[in-house]
C-alpha positions as CSV (number, residue, x, y, z in Angstrom):
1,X,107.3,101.8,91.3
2,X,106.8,98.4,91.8
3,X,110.9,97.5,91.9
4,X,111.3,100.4,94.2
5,X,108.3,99.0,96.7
6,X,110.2,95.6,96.3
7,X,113.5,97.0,97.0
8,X,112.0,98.4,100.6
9,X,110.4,95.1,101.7
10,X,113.6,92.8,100.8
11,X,115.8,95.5,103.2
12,X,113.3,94.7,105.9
13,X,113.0,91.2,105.3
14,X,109.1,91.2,103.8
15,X,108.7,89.0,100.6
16,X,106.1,89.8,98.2
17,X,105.4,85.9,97.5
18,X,105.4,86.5,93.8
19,X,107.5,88.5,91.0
20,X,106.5,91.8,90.2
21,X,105.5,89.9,86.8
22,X,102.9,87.4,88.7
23,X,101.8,90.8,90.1
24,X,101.2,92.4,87.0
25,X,99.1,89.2,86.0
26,X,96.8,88.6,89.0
27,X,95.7,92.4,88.6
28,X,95.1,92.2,85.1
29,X,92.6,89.4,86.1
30,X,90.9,91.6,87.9
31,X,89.5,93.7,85.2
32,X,88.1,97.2,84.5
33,X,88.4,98.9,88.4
34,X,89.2,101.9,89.8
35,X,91.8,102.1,92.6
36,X,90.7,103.9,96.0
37,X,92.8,106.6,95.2
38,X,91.2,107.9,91.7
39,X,88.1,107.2,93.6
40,X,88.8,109.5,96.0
41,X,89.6,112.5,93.7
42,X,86.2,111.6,91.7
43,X,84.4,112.0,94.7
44,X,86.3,115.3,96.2
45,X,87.4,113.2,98.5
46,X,91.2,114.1,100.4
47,X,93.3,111.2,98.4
48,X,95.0,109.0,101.0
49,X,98.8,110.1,99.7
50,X,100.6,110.1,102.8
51,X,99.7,106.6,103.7
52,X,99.9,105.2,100.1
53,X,102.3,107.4,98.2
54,X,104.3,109.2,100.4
55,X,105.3,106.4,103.3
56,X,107.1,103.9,101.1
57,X,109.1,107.1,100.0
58,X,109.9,107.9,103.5
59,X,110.1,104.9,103.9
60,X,113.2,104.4,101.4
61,X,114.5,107.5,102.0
62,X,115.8,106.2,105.5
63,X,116.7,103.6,104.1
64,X,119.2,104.7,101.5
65,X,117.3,103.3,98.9
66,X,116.5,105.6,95.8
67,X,112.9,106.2,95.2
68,X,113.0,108.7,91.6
69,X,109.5,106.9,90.0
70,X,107.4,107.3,93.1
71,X,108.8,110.4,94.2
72,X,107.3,111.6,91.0
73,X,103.8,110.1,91.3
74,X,103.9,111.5,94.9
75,X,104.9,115.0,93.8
76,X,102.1,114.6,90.7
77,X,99.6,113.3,93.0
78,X,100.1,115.9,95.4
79,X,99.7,118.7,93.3
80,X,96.8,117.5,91.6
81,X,95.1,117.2,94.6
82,X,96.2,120.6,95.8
83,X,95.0,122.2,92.8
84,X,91.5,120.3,93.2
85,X,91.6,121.9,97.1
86,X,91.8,117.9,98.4
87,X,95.5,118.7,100.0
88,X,97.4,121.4,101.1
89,X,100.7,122.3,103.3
90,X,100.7,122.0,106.8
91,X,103.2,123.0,109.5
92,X,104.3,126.5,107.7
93,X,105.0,124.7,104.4
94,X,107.7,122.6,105.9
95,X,105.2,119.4,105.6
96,X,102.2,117.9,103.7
97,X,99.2,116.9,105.0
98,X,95.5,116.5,104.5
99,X,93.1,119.4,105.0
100,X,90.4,118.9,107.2
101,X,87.1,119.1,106.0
């Protein structure tokens, strides 16, 4: 996921500032944490997928650039959220989207 997130930025001219290695290591410094995410379903909470997951898909999707890992970690997100009633179709089914609550 994190080649396909670096493959957006470069074709919009953002640098990450580091590899995806050097990324890997200042995040294993960080210890034992939970990302907001897994928080989120923990706490019922409606995950924040479309700004997280499902933007840098769209995201590289308009750009031509193939997205297969986190397409899959979108589509496993969403339906584990959707199954926990934290998500659900909007717009007739033709679009996700957050349910209010």
């Amino acid at each position: 996921m994190m080649t396909e997130a670096a493959a957006v930025g470069r074709a919009l001219g953002i640098d990450m500032g580091m590899t995806i290695e050097q990324r890997f290591a200042v995040t294993r410094k960080l210890g034992a944490f939970k990302t907001s995410m897994l928080l989120d379903f923990e706490l019922g909470r409606t995950p924040e997928l479309d700004a997280i997951l499902a933007a840098p898909c769209e995201i590289g999707a308009r750009l031509g650039i193939p997205m297969p890992w986190s397409r899959t970690v979108l589509g496993l997100a969403r339906q584990r959220a959707m199954n926990s009633g934290l998500y659900g179709y909007t717009d007739g089914g033709r679009a996700f989207g957050a349910r209010s609550r």
